[in-house]
C-alpha positions in Angstrom: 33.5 -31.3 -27.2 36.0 -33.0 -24.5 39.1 -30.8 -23.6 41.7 -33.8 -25.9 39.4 -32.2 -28.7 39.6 -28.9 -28.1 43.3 -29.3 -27.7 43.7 -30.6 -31.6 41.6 -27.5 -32.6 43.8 -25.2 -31.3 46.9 -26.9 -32.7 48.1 -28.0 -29.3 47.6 -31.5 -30.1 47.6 -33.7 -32.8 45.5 -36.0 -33.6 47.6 -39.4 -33.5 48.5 -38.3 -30.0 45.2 -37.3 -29.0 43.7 -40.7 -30.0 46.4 -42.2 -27.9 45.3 -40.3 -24.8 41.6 -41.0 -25.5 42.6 -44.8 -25.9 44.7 -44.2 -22.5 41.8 -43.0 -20.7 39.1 -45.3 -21.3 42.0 -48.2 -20.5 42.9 -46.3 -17.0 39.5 -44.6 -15.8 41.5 -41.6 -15.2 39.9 -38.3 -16.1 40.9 -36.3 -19.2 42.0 -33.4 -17.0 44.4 -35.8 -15.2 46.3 -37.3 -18.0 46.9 -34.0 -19.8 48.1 -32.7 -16.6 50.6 -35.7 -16.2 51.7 -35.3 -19.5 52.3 -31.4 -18.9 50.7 -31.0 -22.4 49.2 -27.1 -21.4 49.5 -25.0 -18.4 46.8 -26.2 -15.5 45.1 -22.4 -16.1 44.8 -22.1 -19.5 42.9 -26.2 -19.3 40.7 -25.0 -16.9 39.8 -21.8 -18.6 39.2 -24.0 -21.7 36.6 -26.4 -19.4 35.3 -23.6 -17.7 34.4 -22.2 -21.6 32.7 -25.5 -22.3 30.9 -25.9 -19.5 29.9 -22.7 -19.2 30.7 -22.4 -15.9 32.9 -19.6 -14.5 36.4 -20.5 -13.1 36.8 -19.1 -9.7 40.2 -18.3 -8.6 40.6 -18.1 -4.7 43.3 -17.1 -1.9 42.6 -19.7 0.5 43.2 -17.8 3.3 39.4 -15.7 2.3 37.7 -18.7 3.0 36.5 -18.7 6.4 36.6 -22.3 8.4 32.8 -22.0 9.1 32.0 -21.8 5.5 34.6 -25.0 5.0 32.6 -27.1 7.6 29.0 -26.5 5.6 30.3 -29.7 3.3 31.8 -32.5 5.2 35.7 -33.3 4.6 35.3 -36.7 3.5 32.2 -35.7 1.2 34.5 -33.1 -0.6 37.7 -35.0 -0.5 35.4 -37.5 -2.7 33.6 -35.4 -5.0 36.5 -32.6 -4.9 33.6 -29.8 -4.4 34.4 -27.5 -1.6 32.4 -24.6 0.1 34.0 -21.4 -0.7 31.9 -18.6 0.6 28.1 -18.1 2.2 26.4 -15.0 1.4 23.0 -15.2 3.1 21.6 -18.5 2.1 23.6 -18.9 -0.8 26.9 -20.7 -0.9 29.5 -20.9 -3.3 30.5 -24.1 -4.3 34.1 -24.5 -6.1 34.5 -28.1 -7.9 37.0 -29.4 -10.2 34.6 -31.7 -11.5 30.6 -29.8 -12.1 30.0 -32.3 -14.7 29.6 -35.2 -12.5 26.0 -36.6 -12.2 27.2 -37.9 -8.9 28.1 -35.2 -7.0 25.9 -33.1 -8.0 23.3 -35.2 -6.8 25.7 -35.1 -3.3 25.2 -31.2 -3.6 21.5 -31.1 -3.9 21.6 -33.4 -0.9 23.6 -31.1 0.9 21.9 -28.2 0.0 18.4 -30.4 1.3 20.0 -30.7 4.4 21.5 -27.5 5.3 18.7 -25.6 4.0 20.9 -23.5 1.4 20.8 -22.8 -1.7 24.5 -22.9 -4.1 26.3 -21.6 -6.9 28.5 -23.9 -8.8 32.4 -22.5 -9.7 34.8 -24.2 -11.6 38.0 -24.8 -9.6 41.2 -26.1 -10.3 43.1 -29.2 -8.7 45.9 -27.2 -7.3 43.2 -24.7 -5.7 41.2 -27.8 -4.6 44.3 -29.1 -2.7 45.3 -25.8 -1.4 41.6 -25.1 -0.1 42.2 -29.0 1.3 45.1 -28.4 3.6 
């Protein structure tokens, strides 16, 4: 079920609208989390908690001054700039991967890459785009 969906279910949205913003995306190529952002139709959180549901993957939340710059350098800047995945913390061999997009193919294809290469394994979080920027700067 996409988020525009879930939205109508819970009576945030209704359906004339939501058909709008479907018809909006597949015009613009933007991604659904980004046009009901712009449109300020729910709070950031409470979208990414209803993702994070459907996916069924957790949603990390994460003071960026925890992550140590080490652990930032294990995934190159313009790598995560491009896939918006970035390394949040390395317990042994295991790292902890926050991305505001899991459920693309392509990156992660660029994480099992990574993980090749750096001879690590990862676990996959659900971040948001303000934490993603945040962790960014």
């Amino acid at each position: 079920m996409t988020l525009i969906q879930q939205l109508v279910k819970k009576g945030i949205l209704d359906k004339g609208k939501a058909t709008t913003l479907e018809f909006e995306i597949r015009e613009t190529g933007k991604r659904e989390e980004e046009v009901i952002l712009e449109r300020r139709l729910c709070d950031e959180n409470f979208l990414f908690d209803l993702k994070s549901k459907n996916l069924k993957i957790p949603l990390k939340e994460i003071v960026t001054s925890e992550v140590p710059l080490e652990t930032l350098g294990m995934i190159p800047e313009a790598t995560a700039k491009y896939y918006q995945m970035i390394p949040l913390i390395r317990k042994d061999k295991t790292l902890e991967v926050g991305m505001v997009y899991p459920e693309d193919l392509k990156a992660q294809e660029a994480l099992k890459f990574l993980a090749r290469q750096g001879l690590f394994t990862y676990q996959v979080f659900l971040i948001t785009l303000t934490t993603f920027s945040n962790l960014l700067k």
